[in-house]
Each structure stands twice: as structure tokens, then as C-alpha cells.
Backbone bond lengths (Angstrom), bond angles and torsions (degrees), N, CA, C in turn:
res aa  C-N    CA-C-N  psi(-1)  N-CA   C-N-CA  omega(-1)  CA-C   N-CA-C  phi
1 X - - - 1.465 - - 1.529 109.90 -
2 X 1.150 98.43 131.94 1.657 113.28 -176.38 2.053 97.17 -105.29
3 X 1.962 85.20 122.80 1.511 95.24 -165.93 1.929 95.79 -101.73
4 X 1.407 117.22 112.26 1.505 108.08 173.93 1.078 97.59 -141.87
5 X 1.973 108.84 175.41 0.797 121.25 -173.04 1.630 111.36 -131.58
6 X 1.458 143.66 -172.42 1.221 151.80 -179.29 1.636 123.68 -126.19
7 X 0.891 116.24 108.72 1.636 127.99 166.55 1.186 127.95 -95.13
8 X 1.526 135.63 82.72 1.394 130.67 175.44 1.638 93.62 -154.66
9 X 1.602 108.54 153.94 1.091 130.07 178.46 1.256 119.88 -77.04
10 X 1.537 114.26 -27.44 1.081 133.29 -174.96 1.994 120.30 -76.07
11 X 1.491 104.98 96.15 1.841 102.07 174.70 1.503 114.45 -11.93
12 X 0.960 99.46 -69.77 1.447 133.09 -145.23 1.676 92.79 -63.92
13 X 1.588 104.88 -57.77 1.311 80.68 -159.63 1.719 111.98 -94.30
14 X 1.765 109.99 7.97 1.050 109.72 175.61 2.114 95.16 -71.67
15 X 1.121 102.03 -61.65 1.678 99.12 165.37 1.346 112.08 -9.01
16 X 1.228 124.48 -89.78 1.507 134.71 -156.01 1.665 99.22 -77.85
17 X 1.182 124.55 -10.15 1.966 106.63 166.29 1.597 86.72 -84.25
18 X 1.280 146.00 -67.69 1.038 142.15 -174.86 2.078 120.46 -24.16
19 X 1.309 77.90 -52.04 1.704 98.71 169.51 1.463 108.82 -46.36
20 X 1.248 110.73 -64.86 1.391 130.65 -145.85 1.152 108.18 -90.91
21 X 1.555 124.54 -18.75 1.519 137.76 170.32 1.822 110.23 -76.77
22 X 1.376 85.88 -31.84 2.039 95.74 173.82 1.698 111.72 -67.10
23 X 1.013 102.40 -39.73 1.594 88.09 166.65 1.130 123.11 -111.98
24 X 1.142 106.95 60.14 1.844 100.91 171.46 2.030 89.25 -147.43
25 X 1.341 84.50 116.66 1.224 91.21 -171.48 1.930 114.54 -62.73
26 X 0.809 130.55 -16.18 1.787 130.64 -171.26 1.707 94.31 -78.10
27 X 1.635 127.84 -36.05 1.139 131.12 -152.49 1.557 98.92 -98.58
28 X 1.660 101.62 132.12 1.279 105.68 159.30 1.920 116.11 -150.11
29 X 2.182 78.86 109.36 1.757 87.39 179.59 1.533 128.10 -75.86
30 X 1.549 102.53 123.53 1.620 108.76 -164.93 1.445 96.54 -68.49
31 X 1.454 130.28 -53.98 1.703 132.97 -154.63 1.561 98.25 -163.25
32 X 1.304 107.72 158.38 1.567 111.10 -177.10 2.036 86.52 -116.07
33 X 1.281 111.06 164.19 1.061 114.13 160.47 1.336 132.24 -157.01
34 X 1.392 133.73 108.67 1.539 130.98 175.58 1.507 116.85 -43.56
35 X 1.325 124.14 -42.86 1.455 125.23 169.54 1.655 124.81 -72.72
36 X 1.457 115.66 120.58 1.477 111.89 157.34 1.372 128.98 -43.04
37 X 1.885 98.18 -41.07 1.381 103.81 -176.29 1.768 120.10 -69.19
38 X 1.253 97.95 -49.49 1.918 111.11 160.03 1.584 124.26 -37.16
39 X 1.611 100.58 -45.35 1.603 100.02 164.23 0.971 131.24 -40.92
40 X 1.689 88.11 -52.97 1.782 112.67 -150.40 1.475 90.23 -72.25
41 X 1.172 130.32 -51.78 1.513 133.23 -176.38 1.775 113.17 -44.33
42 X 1.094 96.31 -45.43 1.762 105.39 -165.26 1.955 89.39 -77.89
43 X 0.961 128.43 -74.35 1.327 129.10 165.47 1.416 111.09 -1.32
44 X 1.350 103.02 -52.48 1.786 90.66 -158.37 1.551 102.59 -100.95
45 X 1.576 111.59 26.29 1.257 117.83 161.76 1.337 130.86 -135.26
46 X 1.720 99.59 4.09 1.366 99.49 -171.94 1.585 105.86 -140.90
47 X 1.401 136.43 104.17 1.346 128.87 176.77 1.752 125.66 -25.18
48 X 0.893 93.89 139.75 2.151 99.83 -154.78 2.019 89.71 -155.39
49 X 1.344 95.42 110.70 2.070 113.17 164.78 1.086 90.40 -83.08
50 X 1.554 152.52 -45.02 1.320 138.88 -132.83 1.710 110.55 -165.60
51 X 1.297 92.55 147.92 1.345 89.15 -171.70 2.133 96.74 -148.41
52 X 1.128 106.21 105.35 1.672 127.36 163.08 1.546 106.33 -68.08
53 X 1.652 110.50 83.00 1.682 117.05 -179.59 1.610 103.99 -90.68
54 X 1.217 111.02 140.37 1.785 118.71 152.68 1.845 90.87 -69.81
55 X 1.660 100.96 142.57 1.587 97.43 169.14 1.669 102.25 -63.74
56 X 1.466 107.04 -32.12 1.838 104.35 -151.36 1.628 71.67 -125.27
57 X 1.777 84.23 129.07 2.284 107.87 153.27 1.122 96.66 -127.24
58 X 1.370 119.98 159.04 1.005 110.66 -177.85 1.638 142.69 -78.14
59 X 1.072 116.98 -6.37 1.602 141.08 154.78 1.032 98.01 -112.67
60 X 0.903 129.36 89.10 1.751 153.87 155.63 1.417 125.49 89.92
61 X 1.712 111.41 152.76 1.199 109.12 -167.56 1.385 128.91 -81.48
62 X 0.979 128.87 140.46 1.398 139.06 172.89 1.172 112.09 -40.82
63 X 1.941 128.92 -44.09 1.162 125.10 176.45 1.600 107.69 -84.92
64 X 1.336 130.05 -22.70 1.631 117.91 169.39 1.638 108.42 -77.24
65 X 1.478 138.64 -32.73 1.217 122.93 154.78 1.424 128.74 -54.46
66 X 1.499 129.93 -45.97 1.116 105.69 141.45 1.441 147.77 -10.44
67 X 1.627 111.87 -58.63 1.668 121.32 179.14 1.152 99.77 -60.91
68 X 1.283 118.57 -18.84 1.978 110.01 -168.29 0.673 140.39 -64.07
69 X 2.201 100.21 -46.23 1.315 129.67 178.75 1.386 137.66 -40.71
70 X 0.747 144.47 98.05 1.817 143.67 -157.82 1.384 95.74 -80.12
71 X 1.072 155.07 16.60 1.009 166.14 -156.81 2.149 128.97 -123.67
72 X 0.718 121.75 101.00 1.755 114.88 -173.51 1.792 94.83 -80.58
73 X 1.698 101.57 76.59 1.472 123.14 175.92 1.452 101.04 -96.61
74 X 1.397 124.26 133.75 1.401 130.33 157.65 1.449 107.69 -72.10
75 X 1.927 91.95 135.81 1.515 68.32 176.89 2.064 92.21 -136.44
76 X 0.948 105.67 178.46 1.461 101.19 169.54 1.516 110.74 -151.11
77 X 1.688 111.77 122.20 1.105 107.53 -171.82 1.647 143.08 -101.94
78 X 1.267 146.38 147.11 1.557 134.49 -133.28 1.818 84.06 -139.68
79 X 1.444 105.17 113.03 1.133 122.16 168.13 1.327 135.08 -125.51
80 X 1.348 145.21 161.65 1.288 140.82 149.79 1.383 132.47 -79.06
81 X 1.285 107.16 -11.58 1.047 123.81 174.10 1.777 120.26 -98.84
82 X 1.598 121.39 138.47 1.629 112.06 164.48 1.459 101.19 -66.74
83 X 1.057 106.68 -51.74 1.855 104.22 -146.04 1.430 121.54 -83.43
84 X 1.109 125.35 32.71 1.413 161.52 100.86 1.607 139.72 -29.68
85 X 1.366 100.49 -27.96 1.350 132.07 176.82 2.016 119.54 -64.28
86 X 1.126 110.62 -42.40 1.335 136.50 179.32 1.479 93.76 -67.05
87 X 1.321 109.74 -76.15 1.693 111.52 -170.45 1.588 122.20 -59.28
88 X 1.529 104.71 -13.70 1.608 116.13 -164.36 1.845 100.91 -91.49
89 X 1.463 98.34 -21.11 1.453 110.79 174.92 1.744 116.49 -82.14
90 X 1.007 91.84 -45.86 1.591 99.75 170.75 1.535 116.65 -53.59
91 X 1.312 116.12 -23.26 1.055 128.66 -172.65 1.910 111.73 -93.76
92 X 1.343 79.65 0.41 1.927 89.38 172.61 1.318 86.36 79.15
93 X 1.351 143.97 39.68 1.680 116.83 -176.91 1.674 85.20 -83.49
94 X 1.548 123.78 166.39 1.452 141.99 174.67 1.456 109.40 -81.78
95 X 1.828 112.98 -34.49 1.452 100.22 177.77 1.809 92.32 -165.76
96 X 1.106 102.61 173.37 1.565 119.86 -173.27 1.296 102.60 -148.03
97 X 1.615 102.03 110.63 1.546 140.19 -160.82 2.295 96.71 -94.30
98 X 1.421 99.47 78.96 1.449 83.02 170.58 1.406 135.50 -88.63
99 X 1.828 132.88 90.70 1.102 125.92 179.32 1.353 138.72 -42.07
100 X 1.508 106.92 141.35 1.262 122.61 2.61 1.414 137.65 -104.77
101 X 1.654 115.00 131.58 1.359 98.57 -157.96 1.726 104.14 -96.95
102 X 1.251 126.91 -176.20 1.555 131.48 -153.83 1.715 89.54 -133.48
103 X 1.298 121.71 166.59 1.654 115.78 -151.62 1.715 85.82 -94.36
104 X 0.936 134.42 -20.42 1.645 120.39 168.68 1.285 116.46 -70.83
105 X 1.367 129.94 -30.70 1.429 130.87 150.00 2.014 103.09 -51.41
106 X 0.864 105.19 -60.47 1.497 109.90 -165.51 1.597 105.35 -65.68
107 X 1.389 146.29 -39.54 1.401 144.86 121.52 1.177 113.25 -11.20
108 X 1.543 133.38 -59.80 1.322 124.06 -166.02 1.527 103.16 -73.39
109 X 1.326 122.85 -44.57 1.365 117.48 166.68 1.357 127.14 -53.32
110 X 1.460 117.79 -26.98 1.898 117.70 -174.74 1.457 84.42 -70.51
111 X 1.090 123.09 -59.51 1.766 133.23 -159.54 1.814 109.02 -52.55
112 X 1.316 101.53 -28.56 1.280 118.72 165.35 1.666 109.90 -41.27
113 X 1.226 79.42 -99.76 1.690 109.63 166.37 1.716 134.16 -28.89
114 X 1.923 78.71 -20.34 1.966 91.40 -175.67 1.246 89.13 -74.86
115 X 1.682 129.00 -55.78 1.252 143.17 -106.44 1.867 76.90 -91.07
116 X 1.496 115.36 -54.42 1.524 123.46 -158.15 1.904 103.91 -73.36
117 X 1.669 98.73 -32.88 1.392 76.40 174.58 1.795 122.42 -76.57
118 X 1.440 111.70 -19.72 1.657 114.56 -172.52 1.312 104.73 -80.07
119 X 1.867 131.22 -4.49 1.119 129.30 -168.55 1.728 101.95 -95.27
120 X 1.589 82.46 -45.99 1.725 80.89 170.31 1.789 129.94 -62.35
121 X 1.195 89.53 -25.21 1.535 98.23 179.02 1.446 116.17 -78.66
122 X 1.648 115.49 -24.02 1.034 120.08 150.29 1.605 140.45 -50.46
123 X 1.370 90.94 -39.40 1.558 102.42 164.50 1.002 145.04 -95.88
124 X 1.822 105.06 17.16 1.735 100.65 -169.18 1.397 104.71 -95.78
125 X 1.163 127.85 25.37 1.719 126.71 156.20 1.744 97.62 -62.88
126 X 1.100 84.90 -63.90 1.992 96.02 -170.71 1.385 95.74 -33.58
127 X 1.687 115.94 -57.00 1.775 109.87 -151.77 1.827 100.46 -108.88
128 X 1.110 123.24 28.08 1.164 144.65 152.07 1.696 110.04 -28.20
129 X 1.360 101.48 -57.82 1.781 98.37 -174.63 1.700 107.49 -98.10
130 X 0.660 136.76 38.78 1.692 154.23 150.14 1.379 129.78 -110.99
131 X 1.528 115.33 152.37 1.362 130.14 -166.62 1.722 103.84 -113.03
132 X 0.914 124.42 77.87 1.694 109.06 175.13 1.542 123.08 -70.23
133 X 1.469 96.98 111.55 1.712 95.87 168.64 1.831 124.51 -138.78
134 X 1.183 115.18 151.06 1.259 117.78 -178.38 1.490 106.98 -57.94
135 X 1.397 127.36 173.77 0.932 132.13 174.66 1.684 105.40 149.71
136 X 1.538 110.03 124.14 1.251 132.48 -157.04 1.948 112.91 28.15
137 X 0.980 93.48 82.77 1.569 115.58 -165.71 1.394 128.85 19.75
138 X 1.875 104.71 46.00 1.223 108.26 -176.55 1.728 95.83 -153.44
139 X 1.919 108.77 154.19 1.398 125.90 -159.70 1.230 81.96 -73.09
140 X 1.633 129.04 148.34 1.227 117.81 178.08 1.646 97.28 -136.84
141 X 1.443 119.98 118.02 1.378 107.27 -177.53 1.564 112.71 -116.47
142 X 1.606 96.78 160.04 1.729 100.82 -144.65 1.116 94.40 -133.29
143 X 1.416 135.46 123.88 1.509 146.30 -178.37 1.824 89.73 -74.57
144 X 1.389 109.13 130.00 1.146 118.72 -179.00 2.137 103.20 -54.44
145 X 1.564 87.36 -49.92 1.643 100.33 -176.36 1.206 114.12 -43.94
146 X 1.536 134.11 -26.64 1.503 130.01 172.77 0.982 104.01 -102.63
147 X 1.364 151.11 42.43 1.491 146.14 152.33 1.693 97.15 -75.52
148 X 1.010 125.50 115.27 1.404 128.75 161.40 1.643 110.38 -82.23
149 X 1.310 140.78 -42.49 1.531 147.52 169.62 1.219 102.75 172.62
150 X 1.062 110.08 153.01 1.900 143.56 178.37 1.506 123.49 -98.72
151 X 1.129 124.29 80.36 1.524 119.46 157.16 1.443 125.97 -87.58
152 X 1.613 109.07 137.83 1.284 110.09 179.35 1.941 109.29 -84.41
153 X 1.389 98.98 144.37 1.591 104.51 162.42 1.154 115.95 -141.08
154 X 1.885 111.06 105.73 1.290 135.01 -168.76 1.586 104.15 62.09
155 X 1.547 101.14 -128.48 1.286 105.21 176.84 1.659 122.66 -66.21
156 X 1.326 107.79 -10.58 1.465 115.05 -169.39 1.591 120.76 -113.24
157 X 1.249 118.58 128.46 1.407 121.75 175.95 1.558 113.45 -78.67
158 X 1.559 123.33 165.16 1.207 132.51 162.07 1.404 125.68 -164.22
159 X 1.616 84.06 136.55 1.400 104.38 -143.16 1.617 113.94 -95.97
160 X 1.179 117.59 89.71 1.637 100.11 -165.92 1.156 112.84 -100.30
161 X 1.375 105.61 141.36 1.068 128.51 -158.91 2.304 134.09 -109.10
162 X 1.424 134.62 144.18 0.828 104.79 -166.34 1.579 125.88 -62.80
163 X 1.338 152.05 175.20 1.204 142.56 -160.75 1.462 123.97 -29.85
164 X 1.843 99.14 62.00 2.011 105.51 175.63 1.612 60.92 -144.53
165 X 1.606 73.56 -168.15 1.385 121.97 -156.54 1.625 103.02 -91.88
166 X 1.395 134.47 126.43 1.639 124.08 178.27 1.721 107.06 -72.30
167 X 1.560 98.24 137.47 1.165 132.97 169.56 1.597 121.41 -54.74
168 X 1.234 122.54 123.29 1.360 106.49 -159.35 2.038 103.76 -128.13
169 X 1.146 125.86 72.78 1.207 124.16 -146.88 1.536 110.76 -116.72
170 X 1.431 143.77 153.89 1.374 155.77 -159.44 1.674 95.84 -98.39
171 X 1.563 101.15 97.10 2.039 109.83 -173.68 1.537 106.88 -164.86
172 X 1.131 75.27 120.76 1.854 78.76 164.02 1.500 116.91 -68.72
173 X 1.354 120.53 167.51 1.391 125.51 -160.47 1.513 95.48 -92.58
174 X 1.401 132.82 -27.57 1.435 134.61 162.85 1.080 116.83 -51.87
175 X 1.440 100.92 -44.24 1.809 103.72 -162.49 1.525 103.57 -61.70
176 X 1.375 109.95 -53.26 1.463 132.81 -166.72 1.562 94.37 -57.55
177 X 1.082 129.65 -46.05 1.725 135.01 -162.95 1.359 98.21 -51.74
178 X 1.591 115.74 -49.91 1.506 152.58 -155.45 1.627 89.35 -62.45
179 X 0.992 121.64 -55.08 1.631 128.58 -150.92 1.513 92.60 -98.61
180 X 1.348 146.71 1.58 1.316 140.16 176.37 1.650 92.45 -105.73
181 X 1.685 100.20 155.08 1.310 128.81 162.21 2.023 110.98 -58.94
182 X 0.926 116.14 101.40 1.712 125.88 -175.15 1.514 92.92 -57.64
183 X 1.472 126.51 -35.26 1.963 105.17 -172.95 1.596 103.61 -57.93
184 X 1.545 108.32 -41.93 1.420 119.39 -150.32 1.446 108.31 -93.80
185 X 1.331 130.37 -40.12 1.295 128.95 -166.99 1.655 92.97 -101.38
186 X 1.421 109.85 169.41 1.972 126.92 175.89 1.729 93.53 -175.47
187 X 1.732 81.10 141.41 1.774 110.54 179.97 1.548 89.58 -91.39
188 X 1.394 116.19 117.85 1.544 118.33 178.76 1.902 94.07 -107.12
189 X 1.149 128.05 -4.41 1.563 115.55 -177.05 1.339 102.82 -159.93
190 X 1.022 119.67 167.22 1.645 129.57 163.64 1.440 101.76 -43.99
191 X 1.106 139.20 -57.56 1.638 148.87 -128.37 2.101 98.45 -116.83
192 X 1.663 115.56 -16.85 1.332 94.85 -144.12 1.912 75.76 -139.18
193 X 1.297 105.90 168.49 1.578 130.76 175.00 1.765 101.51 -159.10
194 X 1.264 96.26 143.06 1.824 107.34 170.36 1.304 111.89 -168.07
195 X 1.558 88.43 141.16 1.301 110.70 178.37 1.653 121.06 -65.12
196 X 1.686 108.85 108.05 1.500 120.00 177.80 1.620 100.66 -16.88
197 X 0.940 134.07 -90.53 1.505 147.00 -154.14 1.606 95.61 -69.23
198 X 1.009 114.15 20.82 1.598 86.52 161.02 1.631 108.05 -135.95
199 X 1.871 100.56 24.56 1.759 106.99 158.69 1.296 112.83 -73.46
200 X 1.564 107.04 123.84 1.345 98.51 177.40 1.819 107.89 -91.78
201 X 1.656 106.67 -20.39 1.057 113.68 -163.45 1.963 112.35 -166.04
202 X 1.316 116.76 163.34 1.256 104.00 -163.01 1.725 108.46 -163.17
203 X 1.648 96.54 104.29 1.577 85.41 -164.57 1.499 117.48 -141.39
204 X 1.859 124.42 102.61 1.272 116.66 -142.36 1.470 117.10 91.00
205 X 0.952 94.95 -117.03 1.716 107.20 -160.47 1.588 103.45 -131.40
206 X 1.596 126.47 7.68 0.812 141.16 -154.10 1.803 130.81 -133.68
207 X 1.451 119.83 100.20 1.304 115.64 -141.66 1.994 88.06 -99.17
208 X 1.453 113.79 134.23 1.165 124.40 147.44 0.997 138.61 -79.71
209 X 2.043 126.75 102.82 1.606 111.77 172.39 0.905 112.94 -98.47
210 X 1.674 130.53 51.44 1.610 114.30 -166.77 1.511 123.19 65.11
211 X 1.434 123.50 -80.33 0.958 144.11 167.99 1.710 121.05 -40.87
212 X 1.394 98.52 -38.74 1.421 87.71 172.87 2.053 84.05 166.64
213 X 1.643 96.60 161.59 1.446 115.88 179.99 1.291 122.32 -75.39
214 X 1.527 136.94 137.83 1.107 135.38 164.70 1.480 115.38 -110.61
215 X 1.537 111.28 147.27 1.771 101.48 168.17 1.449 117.40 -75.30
216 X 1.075 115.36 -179.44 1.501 124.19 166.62 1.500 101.15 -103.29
217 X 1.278 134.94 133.77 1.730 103.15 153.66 1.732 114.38 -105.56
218 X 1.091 95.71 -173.40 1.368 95.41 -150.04 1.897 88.58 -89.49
219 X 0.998 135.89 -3.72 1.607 108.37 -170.96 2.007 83.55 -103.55
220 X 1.262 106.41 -2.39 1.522 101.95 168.69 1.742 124.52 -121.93
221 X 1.229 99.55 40.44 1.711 121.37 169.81 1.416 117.76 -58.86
222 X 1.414 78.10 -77.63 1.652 100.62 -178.33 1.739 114.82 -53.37
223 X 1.245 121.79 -60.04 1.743 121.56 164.27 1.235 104.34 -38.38
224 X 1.423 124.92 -55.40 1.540 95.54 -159.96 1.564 108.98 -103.96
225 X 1.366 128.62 5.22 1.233 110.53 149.60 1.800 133.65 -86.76
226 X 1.350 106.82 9.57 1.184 119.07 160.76 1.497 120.32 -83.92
227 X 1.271 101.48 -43.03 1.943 115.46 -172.27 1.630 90.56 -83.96
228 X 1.280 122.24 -30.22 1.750 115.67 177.35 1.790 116.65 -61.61
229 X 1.598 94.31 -36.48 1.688 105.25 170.79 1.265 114.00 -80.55
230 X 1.071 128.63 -33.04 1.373 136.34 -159.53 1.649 92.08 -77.08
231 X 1.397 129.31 -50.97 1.388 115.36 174.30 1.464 119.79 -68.56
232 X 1.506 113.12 2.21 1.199 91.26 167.25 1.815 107.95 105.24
233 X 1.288 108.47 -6.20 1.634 114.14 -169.54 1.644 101.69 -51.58
């Protein structure tokens, strides 16, 4: 089951994706929404394969929310406009829905979307040891093995990394938890995540990566001195 959602201002045509998502058995629409901002909110709390954008909402665009997403979300986009089309591709969209489209157009697009999400799912043995995240409007993928630790700032995480440059991307600290391997990675504070194997040392309340000190906090003590023994430290 393919879990998406809908972005357009437009009744009508939030109506008829709604329609048209009800009978097609692979699709299942969580919420429709006139706001970018409403999306964007529900998004970064609720797992989403797909996302049916208007290019244009009216406080903001469908194709700059897109760039935002921290997320490797399919999305396919429903416009009035052609010339929109070029940039909506660049953006990896799967298909570009030009209104108004008729439900065999809108079929040919789910079928789209089936084909790319079961291919990918096919392949995530291959991309198994990577982190994919947006960041300055591009998929950015991250060998789990050079994650040195993760602090969040505000809305934004950062990801530092072994001899590059840290990753600086729009994610909640859940989300990110979500997308790491649980043997290997642990949330040791509100603010911080690190990779098991890269404790060199651990003393107090206070984790050594070489590189520099982390706290423990206290509503995350207990987790990680269990998962710290449990590997064996």
C-alpha cells in the first residue's frame, strides 16, 4: 500500500484525486490539503510514499516545498500550467498531471508510481547502508559509515561527517532516528545521536568520540547504557 497525500487549492480537484485514489487499490489517501504549510506540518510527522502537489498554493509553491522535504517522497505533480513541467522533472517528480486530467490519465500516473515505488523497494538491499537526505535542493546520500554524530539545530539537523563537510538538512530528530539502523545508531540527548562504534570512551555522563565530547541526558541514560552493554563496549 502506497500511503499519500494531496496538495491543491483547488475543491474540485482535491475531490476527484480523492475519488480516483478510492479506487485504485495500491493507493491509500491519508488527508487532502489546501495549505503547503498544513502539509508540510503533517509530513514531518506522519510517513507519506507520495505526494499529489499543485505546482502553485497559494502561500507557497508546490515546487519550493518540495526542495524542503527531507524525505525521498514520490511525488507527482498537477498543474495548469506546461511550463512548469521542465523544473517539476528536475525535481525527480515521476509524472506531471496537466489539468484537466480524466481518470485514465490519472491511472496511467498511479501505475507510474506503482512501478517506481516496487523497483525501489526492490533495491533497498543495495542502498541499505545509506542515509538519504535533502539538503540545499538536492538528494544527498550518506554512507552510514561516515556519520561521525548528529545534532539537531532548531528545526534543522547536522550531520557530521567523516573527512567532508557536515550536512545541514530540514528533519526532525525522530524522523532521522527512523531512517538509521537501531543496532548501530542511539539518541544519547535531546540535541545529539551517535554511532555505537564510534565510542571511543565513556565517563560519567559523558560520551568520548575522539573528536569531541557528548552529554548523556538524563531521560536517555538508561537506553543507552543498556544498548552500550549490550554491544559489548
Amino acid at each position: 500500500m502506497i500511503n499519500c497525500i494531496c496538495i491543491d487549492e483547488n475543491t474540485a480537484t482535491m475531490d476527484l484525486v480523492t475519488k480516483l485514489c478510492s479506487d485504485i487499490q495500491f493507493l491509500n489517501l491519508q488527508k487532502a490539503f489546501s495549505s503547503t504549510i498544513e502539509a508540510f506540518r503533517y509530513i514531518r510527522r506522519h510517513p507519506v510514499d507520495l505526494i499529489f502537489c499543485n505546482t502553485h498554493v497559494q502561500e507557497n509553491s508546490g515546487l519550493e516545498l518540495y526542495k524542503e522535504i527531507n524525505q525521498a517522497i514520490i511525488v507527482v505533480f498537477l498543474s495548469d500550467h506546461k511550463e512548469f513541467a521542465v523544473e517539476a522533472f528536475n525535481l525527480n517528480a515521476v509524472d506531471y498531471l496537466l489539468k484537466p486530467f480524466d481518470e485514465k490519465r490519472f491511472i496511467q500516473s498511479a501505475n507510474k508510481v506503482h512501478e517506481y515505488y516496487n523497483f525501489r523497494k526492490q533495491n533497498t538491499n543495495s542502498e541499505d547502508q545509506f542515509l538519504h537526505v535533502r539538503s540545499e535542493y538536492s538528494l544527498v546520500k550518506i554512507a552510514f559509515v561516515d556519520i561521525l554524530y548528529i545534532e539537531t539545530l532548531d528545526d534543522y539537523i547536522k550531520i557530521h561527517l567523516l573527512g567532508k563537510k557536515p550536512i545541514l538538512t530540514l528533519m526532525s530528530m525522530k524522523t532521522v532516528m527512523d531512517k538509521l539502523p537501531e543496532r548501530d545508531f542511539i539518541r544519547v540527548h535531546r540535541s545529539y545521536i551517535v554511532p555505537l562504534n564510534r565510542i571511543e570512551s565513556v565517563r560519567g555522563k559523558s560520551i568520548n568520540l575522539g573528536i569531541t565530547e557528548i552529554p548523556i541526558g538524563k531521560s536517555h541514560e538508561e537506553a543507552f547504557f543498556k544498548a552500550y552493554v549490550h554491544q559489548g563496549f
